[in-house]
C-alpha positions as a Markdown table, in Angstrom:
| # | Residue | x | y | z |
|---|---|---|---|---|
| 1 | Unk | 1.2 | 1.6 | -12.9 |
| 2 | Unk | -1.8 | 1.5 | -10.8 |
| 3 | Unk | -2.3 | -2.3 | -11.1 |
| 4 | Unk | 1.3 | -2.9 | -9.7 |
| 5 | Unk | 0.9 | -0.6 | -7.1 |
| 6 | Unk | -2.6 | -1.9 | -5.9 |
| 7 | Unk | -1.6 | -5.4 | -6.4 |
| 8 | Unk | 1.8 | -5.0 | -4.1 |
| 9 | Unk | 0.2 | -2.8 | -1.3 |
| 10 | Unk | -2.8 | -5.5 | -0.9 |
| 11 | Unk | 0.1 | -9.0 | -1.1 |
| 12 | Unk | 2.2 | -6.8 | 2.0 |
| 13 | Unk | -1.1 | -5.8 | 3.7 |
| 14 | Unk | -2.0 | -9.2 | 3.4 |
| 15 | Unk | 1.5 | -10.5 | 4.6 |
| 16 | Unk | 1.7 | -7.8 | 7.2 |
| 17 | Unk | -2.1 | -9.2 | 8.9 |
| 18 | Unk | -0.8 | -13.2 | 8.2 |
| 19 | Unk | 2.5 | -12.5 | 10.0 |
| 20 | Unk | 1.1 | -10.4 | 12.9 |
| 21 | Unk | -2.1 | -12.9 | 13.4 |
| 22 | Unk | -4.2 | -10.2 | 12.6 |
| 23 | Unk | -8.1 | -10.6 | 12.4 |
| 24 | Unk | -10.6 | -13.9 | 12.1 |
| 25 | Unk | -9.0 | -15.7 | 10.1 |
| 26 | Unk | -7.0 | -15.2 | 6.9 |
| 27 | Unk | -10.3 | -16.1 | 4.3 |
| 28 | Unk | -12.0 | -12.6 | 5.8 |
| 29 | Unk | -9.0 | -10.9 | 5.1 |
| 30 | Unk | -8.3 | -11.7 | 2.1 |
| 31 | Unk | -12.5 | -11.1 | 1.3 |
| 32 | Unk | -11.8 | -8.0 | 2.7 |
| 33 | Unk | -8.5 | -7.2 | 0.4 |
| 34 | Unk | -9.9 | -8.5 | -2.8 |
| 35 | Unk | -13.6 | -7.5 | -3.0 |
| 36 | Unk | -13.3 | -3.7 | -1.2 |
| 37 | Unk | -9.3 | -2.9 | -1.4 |
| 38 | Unk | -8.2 | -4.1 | -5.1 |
| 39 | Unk | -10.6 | -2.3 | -6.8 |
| 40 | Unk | -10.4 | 1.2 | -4.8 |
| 41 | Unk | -7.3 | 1.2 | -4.6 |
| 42 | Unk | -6.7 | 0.8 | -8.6 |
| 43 | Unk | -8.9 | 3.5 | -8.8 |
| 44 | Unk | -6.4 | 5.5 | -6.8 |
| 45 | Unk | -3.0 | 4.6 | -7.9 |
| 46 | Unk | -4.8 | 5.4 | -11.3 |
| 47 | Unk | -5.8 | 8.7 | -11.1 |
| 48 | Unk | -3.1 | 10.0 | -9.0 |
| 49 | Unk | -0.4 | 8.5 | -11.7 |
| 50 | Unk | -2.8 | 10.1 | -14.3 |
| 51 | Unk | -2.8 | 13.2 | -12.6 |
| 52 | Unk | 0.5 | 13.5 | -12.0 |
| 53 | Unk | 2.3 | 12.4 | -14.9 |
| 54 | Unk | -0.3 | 14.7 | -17.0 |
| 55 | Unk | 0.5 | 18.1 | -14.7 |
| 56 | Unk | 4.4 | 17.6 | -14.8 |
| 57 | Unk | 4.3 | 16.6 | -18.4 |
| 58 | Unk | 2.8 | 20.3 | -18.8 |
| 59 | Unk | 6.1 | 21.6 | -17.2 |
| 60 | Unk | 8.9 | 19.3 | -17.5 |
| 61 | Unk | 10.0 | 16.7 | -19.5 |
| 62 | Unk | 8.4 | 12.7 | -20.1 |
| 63 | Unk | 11.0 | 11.0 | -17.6 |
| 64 | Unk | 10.9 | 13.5 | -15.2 |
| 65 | Unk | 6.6 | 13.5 | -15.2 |
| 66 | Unk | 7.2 | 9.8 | -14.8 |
| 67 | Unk | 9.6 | 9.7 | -11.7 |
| 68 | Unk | 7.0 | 11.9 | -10.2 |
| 69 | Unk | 4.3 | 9.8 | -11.0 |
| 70 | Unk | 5.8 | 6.9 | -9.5 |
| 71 | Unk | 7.0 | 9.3 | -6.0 |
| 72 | Unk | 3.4 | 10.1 | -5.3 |
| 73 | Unk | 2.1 | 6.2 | -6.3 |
| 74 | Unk | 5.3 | 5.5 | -3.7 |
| 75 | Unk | 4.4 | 8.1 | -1.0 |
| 76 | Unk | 0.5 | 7.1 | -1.4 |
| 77 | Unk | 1.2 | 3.8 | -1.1 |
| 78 | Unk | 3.8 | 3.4 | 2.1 |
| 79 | Unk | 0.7 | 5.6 | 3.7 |
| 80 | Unk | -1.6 | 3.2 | 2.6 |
| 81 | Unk | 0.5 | 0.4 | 4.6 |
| 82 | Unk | 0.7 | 2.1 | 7.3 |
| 83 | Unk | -2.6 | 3.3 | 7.8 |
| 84 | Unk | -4.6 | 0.0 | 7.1 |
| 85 | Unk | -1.9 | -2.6 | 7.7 |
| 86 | Unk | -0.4 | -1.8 | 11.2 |
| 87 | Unk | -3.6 | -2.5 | 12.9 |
| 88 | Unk | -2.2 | -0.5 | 16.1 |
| 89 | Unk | -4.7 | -0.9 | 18.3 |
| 90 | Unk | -5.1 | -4.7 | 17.7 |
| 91 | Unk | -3.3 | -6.6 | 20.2 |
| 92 | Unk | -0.9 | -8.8 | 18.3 |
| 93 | Unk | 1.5 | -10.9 | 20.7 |
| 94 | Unk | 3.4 | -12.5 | 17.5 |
| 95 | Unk | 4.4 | -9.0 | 16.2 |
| 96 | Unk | 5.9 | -6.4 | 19.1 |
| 97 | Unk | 4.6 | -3.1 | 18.0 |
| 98 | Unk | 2.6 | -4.9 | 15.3 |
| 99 | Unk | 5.5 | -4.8 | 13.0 |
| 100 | Unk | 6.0 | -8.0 | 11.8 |
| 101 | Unk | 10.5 | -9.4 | 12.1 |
| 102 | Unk | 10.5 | -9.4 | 8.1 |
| 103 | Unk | 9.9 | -5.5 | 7.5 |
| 104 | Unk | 13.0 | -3.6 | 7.3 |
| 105 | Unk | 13.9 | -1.4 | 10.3 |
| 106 | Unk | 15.1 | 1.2 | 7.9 |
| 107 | Unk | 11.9 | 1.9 | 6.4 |
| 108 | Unk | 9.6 | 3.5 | 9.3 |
| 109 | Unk | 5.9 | 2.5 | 9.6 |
């Protein structure tokens, strides 16, 4: 579950700083996204899932630990896109707000 999570936050980070014009160019991005974010933030969506699933296992039953596992990877990694991929003090004139037109107003970064 980490791999999936760390490999879908890092393509929408990476679609979020493409779309907005974010940054040098889009080789030291991705640089960026590959060499420091992929593997820290498998290391992450690894041990929370780990964590989590293994504490509600104690408490409750297998799909239950499991739906919590994947709330936190969820919760952890919505923060994640907010925090590193709405640059909000970057001046982006292609994306008002530096949201880019593709993300869905319903979900709130």
């Amino acid at each position: 579950m980490g791999i999936v999570m760390s490999l879908g936050t890092c393509w929408l980070i990476a679609n979020i700083w493409s779309s907005c014009d974010v940054g040098v160019n889009d080789s030291a991005n991705s640089g960026f996204l590959v060499i420091v974010y992929l593997p820290l933030a498998f290391v992450v969506f690894s041990v929370a899932a780990g964590v989590t699933h293994s504490v509600m296992a104690k408490w409750t039953n297998a799909t239950l630990a499991l739906g919590s596992a994947v709330a936190v990877e969820i919760a952890i990694g919505w923060t994640v896109i907010a925090w590193i991929g709405i640059a909000d003090d970057y001046p982006a004139p292609f994306c008002p707000g530096n949201i880019p037109a593709w993300w869905p107003h319903f979900i709130p970064i």
